[in-house]
N, C-alpha and C positions, 0 to 999 in steps of 0.2 A: 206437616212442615218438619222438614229433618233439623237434630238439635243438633248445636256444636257442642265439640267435646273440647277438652285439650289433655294431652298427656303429663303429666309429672315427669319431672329429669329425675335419671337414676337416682341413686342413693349414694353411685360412685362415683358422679360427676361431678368434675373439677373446673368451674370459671377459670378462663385464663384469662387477662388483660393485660396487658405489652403495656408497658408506660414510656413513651419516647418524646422528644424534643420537638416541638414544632419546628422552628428554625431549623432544626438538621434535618430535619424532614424533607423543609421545601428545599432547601438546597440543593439535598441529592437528588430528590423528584425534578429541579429545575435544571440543575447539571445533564442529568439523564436523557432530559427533551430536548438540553439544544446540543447535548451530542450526538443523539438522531436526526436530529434536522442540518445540523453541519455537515453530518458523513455520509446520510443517506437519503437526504433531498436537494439540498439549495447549491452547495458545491460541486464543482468538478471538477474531476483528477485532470492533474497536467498533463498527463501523457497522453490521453486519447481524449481527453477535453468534452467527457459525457457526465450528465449528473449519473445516480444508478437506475433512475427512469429512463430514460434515453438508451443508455449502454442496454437495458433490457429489454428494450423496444428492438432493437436491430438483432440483439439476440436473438431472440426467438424470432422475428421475421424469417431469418438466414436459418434459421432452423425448420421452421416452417416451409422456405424451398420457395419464397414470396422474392424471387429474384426480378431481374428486371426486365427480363426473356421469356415469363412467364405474365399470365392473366391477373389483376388486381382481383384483389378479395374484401370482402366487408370489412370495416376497420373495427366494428364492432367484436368479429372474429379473432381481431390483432389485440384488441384490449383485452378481450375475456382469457387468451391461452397465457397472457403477460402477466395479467392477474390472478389467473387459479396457479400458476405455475412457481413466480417470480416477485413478485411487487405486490403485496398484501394491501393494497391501497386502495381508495375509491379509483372507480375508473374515470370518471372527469380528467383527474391530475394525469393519467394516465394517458388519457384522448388530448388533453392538449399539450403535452409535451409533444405528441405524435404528429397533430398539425403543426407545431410549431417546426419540427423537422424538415417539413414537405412544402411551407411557404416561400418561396423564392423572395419574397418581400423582405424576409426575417433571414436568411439562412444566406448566405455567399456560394455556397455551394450545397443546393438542397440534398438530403439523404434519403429523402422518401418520397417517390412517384405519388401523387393523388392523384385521384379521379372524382370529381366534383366538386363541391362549395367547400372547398378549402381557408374560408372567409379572404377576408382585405384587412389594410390597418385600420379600416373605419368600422367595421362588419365582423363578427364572429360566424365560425363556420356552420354548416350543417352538421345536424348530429348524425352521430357517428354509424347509425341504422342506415344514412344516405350516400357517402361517402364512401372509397373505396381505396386500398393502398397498394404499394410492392415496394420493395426497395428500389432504391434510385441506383444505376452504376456504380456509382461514387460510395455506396452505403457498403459496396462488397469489398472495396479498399478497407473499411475497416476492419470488417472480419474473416478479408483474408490470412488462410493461414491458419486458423485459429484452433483447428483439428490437428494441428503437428506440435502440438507441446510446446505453442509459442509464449502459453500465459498461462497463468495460476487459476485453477476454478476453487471455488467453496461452497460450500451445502448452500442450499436457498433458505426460506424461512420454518420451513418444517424439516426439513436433512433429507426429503425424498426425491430432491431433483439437484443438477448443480447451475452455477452458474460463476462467470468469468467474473474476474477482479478486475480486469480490466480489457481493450479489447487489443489488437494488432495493431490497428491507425495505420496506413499506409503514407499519411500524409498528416499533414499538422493541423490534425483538427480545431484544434482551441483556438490557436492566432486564425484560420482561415475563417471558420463561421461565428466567434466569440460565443460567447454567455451573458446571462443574466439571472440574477437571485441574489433573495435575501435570505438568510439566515439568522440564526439566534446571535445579536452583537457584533456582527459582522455579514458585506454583504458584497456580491462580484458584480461587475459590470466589464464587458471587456468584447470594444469594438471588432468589427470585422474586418479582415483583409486578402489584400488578393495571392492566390493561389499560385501562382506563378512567382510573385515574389517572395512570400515565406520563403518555397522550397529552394531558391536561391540563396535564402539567405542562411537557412539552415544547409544547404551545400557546403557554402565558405566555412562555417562553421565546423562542419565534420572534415574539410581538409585543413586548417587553420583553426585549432580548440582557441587559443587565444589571440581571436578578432575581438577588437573593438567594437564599441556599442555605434561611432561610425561606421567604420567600415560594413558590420553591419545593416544599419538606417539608408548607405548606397543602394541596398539590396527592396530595403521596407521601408521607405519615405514617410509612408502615413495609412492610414486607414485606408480601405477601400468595401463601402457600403453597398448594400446588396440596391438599394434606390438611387445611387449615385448621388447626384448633389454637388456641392463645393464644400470642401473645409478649408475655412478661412484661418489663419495663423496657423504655424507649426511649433510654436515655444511649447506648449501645452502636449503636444502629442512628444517633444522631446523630454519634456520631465515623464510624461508616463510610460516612455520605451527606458529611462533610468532609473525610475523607484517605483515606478509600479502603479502612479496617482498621478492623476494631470485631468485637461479641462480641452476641449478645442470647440469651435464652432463649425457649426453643419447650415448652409444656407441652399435653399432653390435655386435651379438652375433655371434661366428665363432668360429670353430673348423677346426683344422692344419690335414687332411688328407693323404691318399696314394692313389691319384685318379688314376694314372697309378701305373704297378709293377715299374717305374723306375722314376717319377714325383711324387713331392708331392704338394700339396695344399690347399687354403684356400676355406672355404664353410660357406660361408653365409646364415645363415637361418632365421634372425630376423635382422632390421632393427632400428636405431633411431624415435620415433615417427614424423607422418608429413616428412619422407623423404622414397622415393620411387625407387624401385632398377635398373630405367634405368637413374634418376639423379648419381646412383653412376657409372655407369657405363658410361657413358658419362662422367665425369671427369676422371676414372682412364685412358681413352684412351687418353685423352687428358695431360693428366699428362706422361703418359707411349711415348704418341710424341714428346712430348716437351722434353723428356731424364730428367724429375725431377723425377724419380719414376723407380728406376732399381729394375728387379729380378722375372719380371712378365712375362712369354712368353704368354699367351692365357687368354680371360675371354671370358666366359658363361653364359649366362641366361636360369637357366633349370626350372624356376617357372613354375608353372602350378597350377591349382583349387581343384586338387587332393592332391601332394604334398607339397602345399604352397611355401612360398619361397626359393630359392635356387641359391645363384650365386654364382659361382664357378670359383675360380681366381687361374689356374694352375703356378707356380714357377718354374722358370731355378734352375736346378742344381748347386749346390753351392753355395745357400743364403740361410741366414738365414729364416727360417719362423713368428717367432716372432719378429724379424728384419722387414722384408717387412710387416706383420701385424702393427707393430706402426707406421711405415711410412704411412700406408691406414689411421688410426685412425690419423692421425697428418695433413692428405693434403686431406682427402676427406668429405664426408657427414655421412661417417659410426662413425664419431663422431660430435655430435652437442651439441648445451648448449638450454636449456630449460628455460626461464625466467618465474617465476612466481609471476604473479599478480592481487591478487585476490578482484578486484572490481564489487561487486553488490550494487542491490538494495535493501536498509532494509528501512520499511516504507517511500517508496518513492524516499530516498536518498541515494544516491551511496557513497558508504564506504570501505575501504578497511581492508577486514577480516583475522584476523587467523584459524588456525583449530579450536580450540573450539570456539568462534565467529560464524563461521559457521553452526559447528554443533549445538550452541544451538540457532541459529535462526528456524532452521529446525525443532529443538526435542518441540520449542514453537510450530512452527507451526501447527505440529501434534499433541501436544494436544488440541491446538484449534480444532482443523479438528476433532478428535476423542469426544472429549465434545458435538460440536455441534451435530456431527452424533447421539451421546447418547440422545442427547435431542431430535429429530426428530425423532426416533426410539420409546425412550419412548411417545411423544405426540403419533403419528400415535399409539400404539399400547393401550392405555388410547381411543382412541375415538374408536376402534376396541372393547376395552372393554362395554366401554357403548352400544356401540349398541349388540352384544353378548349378556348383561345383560335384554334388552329389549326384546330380542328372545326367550332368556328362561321365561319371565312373559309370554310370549303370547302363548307359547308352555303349561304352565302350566297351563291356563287359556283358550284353543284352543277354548270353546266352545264360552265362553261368547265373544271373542274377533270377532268368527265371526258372533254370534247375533248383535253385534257394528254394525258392518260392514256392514251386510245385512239391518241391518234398518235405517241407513244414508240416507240421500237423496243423498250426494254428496260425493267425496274424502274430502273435506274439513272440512265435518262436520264428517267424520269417523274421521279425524285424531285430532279432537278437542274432540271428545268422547273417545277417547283412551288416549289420553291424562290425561284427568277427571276423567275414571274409573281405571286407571289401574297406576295412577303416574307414567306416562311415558313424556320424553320430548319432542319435536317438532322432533327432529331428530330421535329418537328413532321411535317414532308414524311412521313418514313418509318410514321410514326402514322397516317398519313389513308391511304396506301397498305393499309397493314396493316386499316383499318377495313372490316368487311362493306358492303355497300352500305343491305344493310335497316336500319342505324344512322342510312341520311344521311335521314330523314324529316322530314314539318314537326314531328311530336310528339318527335321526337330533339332537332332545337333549341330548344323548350322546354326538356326536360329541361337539356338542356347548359348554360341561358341562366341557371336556378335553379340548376345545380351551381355555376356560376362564381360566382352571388352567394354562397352559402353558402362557397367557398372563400375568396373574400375577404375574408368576415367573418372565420372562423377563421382566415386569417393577420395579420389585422389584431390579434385577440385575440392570437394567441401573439407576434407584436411586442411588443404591447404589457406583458408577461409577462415579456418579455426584455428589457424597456429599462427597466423597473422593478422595481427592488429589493424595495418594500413591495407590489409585487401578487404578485412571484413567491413572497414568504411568506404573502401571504394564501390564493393556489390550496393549498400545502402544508399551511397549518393549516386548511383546509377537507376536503381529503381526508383528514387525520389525525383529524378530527370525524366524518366518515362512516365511519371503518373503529371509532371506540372505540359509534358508535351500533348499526352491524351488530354488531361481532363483544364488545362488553363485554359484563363477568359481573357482579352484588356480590360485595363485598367475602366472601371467607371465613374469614379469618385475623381475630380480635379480638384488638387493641391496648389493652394494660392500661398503666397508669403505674408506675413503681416509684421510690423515693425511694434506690434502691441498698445500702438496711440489708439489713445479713446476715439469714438466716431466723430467724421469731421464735422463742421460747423451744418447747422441744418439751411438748405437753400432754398429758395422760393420754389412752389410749386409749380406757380404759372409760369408761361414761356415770356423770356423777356422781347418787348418790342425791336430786338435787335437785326443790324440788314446782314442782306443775306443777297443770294443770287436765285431767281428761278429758270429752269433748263427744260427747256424741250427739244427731245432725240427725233433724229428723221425717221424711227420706226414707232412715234407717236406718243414718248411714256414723260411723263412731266415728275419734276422733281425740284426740291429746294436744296439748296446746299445751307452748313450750318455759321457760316458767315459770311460776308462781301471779300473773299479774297481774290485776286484772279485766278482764272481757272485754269490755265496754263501759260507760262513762257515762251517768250521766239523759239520756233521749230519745236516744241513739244507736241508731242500725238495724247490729246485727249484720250480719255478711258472708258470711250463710247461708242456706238456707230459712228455717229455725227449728230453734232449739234445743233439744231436750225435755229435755235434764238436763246439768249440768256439775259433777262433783266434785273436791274438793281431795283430790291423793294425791302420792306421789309420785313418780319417773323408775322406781325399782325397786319398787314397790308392786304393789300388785293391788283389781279394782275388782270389782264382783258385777255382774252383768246381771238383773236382776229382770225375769219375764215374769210376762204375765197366769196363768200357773197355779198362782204364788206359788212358782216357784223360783230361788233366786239362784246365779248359775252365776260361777266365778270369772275372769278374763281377766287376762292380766301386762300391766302397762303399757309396756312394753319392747316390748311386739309390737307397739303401736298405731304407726301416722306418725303421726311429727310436724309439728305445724306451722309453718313460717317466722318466728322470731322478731319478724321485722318486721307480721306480720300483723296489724293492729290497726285496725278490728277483727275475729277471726280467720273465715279459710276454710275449710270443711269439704269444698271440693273435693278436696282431696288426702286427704282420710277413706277408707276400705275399709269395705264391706256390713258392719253385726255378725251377719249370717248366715253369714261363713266365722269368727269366733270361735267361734260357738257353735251348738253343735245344738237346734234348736227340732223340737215335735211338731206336729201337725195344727191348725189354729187357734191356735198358740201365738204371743204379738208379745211384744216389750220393751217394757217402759211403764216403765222405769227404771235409775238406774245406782246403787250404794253403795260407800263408800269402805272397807269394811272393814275401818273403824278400830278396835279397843276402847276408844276412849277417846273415839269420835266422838258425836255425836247419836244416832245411828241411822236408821230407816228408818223412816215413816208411810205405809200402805199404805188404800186405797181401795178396794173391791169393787163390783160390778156390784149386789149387791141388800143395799149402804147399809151395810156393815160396814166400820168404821174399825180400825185397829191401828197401835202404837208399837212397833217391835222392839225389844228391850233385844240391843244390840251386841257377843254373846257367841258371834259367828260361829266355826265349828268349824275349824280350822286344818289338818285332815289330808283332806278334802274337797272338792273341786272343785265339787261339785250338791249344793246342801240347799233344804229349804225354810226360808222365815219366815211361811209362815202356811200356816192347815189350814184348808179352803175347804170349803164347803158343798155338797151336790152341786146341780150346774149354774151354780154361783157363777166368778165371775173376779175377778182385780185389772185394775182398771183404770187407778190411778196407783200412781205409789211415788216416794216423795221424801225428801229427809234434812231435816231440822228443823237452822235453824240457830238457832233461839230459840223455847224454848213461848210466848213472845210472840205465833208468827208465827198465825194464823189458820188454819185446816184448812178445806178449801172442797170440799163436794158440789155438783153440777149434775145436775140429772134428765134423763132425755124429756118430761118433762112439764112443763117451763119453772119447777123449782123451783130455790132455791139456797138455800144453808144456808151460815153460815160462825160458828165457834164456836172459840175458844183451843185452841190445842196442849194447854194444858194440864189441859185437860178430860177428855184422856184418858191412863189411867195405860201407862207402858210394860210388855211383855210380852213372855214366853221364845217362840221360835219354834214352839215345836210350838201353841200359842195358836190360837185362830180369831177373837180379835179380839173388839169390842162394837161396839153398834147406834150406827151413824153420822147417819144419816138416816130418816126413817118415809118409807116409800115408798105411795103411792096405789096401787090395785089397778093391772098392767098396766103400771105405771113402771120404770125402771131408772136407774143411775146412768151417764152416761156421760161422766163427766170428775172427778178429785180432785185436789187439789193443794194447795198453802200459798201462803198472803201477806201480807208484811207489809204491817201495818195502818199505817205512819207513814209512808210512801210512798206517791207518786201512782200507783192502780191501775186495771188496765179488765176489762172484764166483756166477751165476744166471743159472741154466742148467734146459731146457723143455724136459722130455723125452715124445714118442708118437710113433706111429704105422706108419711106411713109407708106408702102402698102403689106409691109409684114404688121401680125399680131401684136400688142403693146407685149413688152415682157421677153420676146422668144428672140430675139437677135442680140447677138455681142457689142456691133459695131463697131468703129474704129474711135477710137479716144486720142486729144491730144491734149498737153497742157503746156501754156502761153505765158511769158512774163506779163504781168499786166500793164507793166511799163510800155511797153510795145506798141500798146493803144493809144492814139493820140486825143486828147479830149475833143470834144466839139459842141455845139450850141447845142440848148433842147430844141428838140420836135426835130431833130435834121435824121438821116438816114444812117449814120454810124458807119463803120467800118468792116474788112469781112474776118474772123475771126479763124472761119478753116474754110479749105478746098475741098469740097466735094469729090470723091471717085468713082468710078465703074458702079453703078447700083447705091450710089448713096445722094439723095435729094430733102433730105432734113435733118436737125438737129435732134435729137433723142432727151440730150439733156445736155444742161449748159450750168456752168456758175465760178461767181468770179467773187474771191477775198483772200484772207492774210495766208500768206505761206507760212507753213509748208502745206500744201491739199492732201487729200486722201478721199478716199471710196470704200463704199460698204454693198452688200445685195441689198436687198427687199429686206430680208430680217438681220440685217446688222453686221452681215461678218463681213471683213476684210477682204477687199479687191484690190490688186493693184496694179496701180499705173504706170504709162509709161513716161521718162523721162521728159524735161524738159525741154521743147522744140526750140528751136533760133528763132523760126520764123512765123509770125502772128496769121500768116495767112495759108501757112501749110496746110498739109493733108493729114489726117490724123492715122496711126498704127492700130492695127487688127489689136483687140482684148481680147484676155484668156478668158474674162466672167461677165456677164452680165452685171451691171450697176444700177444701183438704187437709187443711191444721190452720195453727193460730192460736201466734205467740207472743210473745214479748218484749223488752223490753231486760233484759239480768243483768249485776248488777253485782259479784255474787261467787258467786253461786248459782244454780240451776233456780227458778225459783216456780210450775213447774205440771208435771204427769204424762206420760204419753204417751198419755192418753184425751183429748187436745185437738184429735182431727182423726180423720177416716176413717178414713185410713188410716197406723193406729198405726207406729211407727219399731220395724223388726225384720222385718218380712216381706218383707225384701230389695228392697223398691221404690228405694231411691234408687241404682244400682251405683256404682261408680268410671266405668265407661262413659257415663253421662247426660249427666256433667257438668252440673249443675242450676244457673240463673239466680241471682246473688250477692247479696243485698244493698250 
């Protein structure tokens, strides 16, 4: 076992011990730290808005040759050359600065292309072994330039490499993509904006040094976040464009959907900046457990790469939507506050800036950067020149210059004779030596004779650049024009106003039982409006195909669908969308097929809607072979499917209406060009199981193909298609005409009616027919706009040739339906009009 030893200290050795202060100690050790950590981590310089991680990240990229025309490289490779070379730091700090560059999430205008798990804001990236980078376009705006003497470099951390103090910026990096860091007692935060408008505003600026912090804010209104969103008030973004410190809110962008025909919900598609859509979602569930957050049955994550974001928060029945939207916005992340504070480095020292501050540390900087480029530009192209000038003596003189030359004993004594004969300078001499001979051509002195003009001009330009003040700012706000016209986005951040009142009162969740109107479109799509108002005025054109029925119920109510087989099926009104209160007058685009309410059989359509009131009117129903009937409104309460009338076999209903007045007239229309119209009150009401009385006397081979109501003290029209009963349904125009309905003289029920138009050459049936309130109008099959022709004198004319084939025909209403859904082809209910069509508006 080997023994230890120990040696004895000299004889001349002298203990030193240092006796020092504590407290002065840590001071200067604590001074020491957080002057490193302010100047060479957490801060960044105003001019190019990098910390020195970042600024050395694009360094060496650009140095590297890692452009954006070129193949991604391991990012592993991009930390280790940053690290051995640059940034004596772990490489983590170094790797995430780097994805932070390249996330579009985080940056406004990202600087670094990735290529793979770049993380989310929910998600941190893949490490750096998986992942691959280049610089992004936008990244060469920084360092362009950067080889002509535009910026000061300094030794790196060992003195055997250099590195810039700061970079070129071609554009206003710090206002465009912001920062974030803490440092020792102090810390930055400073939102992002849009591209387009900085360099606008820094324009005005460099033509205008003393613009106002308005004039200005024309230019930069507010933030604009790389996730967009809404910022709500601008007070807060106005104190932090004046001293540098301010507050605003960031809320989600969301839209109140119809995700199911019978659910409605909310759809998230932008996000608060810095917050990420499974933090929201992990709180609303846990909000939705805990019972503080009613009205929400189901949440979704349907995000993808394709269509961005997307969370979708489906609604129980009977809440409000804007109600459970401010409840989200009030208890979750989809509204957050933005503190901004805008602390860099301006000569060294950390300051905190306003908007213009900012901007004119940057618009200095750039002229610095652009002057200097100008003078590096002109020298290099001045020593370009002289030697040029030497080329054409020697060219002009080819012969003698190469007698010189041959009778030299050495290079040295050639370039000292050329020098002597030819008043030429050391550099010059040594250039024409150096030159091949196959240069010294007649077409070489051309060349040379155009190089030297075009040299002259460009240093005469960058002279001129350099002895002017207003041109040197004109070059700069002209390249600062070219990089917002390449590389600007719009805006995607929306800037709301707010008056700074506290939030308003909190409103009930649930939807109130309040009335409303429910509408069904002759291309099928059912919808509620958001209160009982009339849905249009004398002669207004509804904002729909056409209407075939509109009832008064109410928000918690329920409405019947009446189909031609005579059964009335129930629907809740709570399941229908609704529509935009501002609609007026209302759209039935946002409506849903009533074929996902309701299940229909084989040739079965809706030809109407009932309020299924007991206390209402009831129902007047219309049949295919002349049978009229009045429901008596003793609708069965435990039943979803009943009938109100017992049909005859091969019988149909063709309309069905609610009576707002036995006043109102009942109106038959044949194939056979009859029309009949005789009082409500003509015919007595009756129990559902009923099959009705004779409405109309029908001619052999007739049918009825339109019923409805109209009031008789109201200006009304009469709409009749005549056409050929042996062409294909659908493929003929016809000839259309439209009738006062005055015109018609009443007459008893069950009598034979009058003739409503004349037949012509090739036309032996009506196509379609329908009679109510003026002014009428026409739609095709899917909704769009046909038009008719004027109003005839005579109720019994011939009708004029259509430009378009028609659908069905309808109205202005002003509180009510006044015709069936037998007023066109192709009756409302056999799914013709989808949500998908989207059909032409009035």
């Amino acid at each position: 076992m080997a023994r230890r030893t120990t040696t004895p200290p000299p004889e001349d050795f002298e203990e030193r011990i240092v006796d020092i202060d504590v407290s002065t100690e840590m001071r200067t050790s604590f001074l020491e730290y957080a002057y490193s950590v302010i100047y060479q981590r957490a801060l960044p310089d105003a001019r190019d808005g990098l910390k020195p991680v970042q600024r050395r990240i694009l360094y060496s990229m650009n140095e590297m040759g890692l452009r954006h025309d070129r193949g991604h490289v391991k990012s592993s490779r991009v930390v280790g050359d940053v690290m051995g070379k640059l940034h004596p730091h772990g490489d983590s700090a170094i790797y995430d600065a780097l994805v932070r560059l390249a996330q579009p999430f985080s940056m406004r205008l990202p600087l670094i292309d990735g290529h793979g798990n770049f993380g989310s804001p929910d998600d941190l990236p893949a490490a750096m072994r998986y992942t691959e980078a280049r610089l992004a376009p936008a990244a060469l705006l920084m360092t362009e330039s950067i080889q002509e003497d535009t910026v000061d470099f300094k030794p790196n951390y060992d003195g055997q490499e250099t590195e810039p103090t700061v970079l070129p910026s071609a554009f206003p990096n710090l206002l465009v993509n912001g920062t974030t860091g803490i440092a020792v007692g102090m810390a930055t935060n400073m939102a992002p904006h849009n591209l387009t408008e900085v360099i606008a505003a820094a324009r005005h600026l460099i033509k205008k040094p003393d613009a106002s912090l308005d004039d200005l804010m024309r230019f930069v209104p507010g933030p604009d976040l790389p996730t967009g969103g809404l910022i709500i008030g601008l007070e807060g973004i106005r104190d932090a464009y004046e001293t540098g410190r301010g507050t605003f809110r960031m809320r989600a962008k969301c839209t109140i959907e119809q995700i199911t025909p019978r659910r409605k919900g909310i759809v998230v598609t932008e996000l608060p900046f810095n917050v990420g859509p499974e933090r929201v979602v992990a709180k609303i569930k846990e909000l939705v457990t805990a019972k503080k957050l009613q009205g929400i049955s189901d949440l979704k994550d349907l995000t993808d790469r394709h269509k961005g974001l997307r969370l979708v928060i489906e609604l129980k029945n009977g809440f409000v939507p804007e109600a459970v939207l401010e409840e989200l916005y009030r208890l979750t992340p989809m509204e957050e506050t933005f503190g901004i504070n805008n602390v860099a480095l301006v000569d060294g020292e950390p300051r905190t800036l306003g908007l213009k501050e900012l901007l004119q540390v940057y618009v200095d900087h750039r002229l610095e950067v652009v002057r200097r480029r100008s003078e590096f530009r002109r020298r290099k192209r001045a020593e370009r020149l002289h030697l040029v000038d030497g080329l054409i003596v020697a060219l002009l003189n080819i012969d003698e210059v190469i007698q010189v030359i041959r009778s030299s004993d050495d290079s040295a004594q050639a370039r000292q004779r050329l020098m002597d004969v030819f008043d030429l300078s050391e550099i010059q001499a040594s250039y024409i030596l150096d030159t091949p001979l196959r240069r010294l051509t007649k077409y070489d002195k051309l060349e040379l004779e155009r190089e030297k003009q075009q040299l002259t001009d460009e240093i005469a330009e960058l002279t001129e650049i350099l002895s002017s003040d207003a041109r040197l700012r004109q070059v700069v706000s002209a390249e600062l024009a070219e990089v917002a016209k390449k590389y600007g986005t719009p805006r995607r951040t929306v800037l709301l106003e707010s008056s700074g009142a506290t939030r308003p009162a909190v409103v009930s969740l649930e939807v109130a039982d309040d009335p409303c109107l429910v509408l069904l479109s002759s291309t099928g799509l059912l919808a509620r409006t958001a209160d009982a108002s009339p849905l249009a005025g004398e002669g207004e054109r509804a904002a729909h195909d056409v209407l075939v029925a509109a009832v008064r119920t109410t928000a918690r109510g329920e409405v019947a669908v009446v189909t031609s087989q005579g059964r009335a099926i129930r629907v809740s009104v709570l399941d229908l969308p609704t529509l935009p209160p501002s609609a007026n007058p209302p759209s039935l685009s946002g409506g849903h097929p009533v074929s996902e309410y309701v299940a229909l059989g084989h040739d079965e359509k809706v030809v109407g809607l009932s309020s299924l009131d007991p206390d209402g009117p009831g129902i007047a129903l219309g049949t295919a072979q002349g049978v009229v009937k009045r429901v008596v409104p003793d609708y069965p309460v435990n039943r979803d499917d009943f009938e109100v009338i017992t049909l005859k076999d091969g019988d149909s209903v063709v309309g069905a209406v609610e009576l707002e007045s036995e006043d109102h007239d009942l109106v038959f229309i044949t194939s056979d060009a009859q029309l009949l119209r005789f009082p409500a009150s003509l015919v007595r009401p009756q129990g559902r199981p009923a099959g009705g009385v004779a409405g109309i006397r029908l001619d052999g081979g007739a049918q009825v193909i339109f019923f409805g109501s109209v009031d008789p003290s109201r200006p009304a029209h009469v709409v009749t298609v005549a056409g050929s009963s042996t062409a294909l349904p659908g493929t003929q125009v016809g000839g259309g005409k439209v009738s006062d309905y005055a015109d018609f003289p009443p007459k008893g029920r069950a009598t034979g009616g009058v003739r409503a138009q004349r037949f012509l050459k090739g036309e032996d049936v009506l196509l379609l027919a329908w009679a109510g309130p003026a002014p009428a109008k026409a739609v095709s099959s899917t909704g769009k706009p046909v038009p008719l022709p004027e109003e005839l004198g005579r109720r019994d004319g011939s009708g004029m040739r259509l430009t378009h084939t028609i659908g069905a025909v309808g109205g202005a209403l002003a509180s009510a339906p006044a015709g069936g859904a037998g007023a066109g082809e192709t009756a409302a209910g056999d799914g013709g009009g989808s949500a998908e069509e989207e059909p032409q508006l009035f």
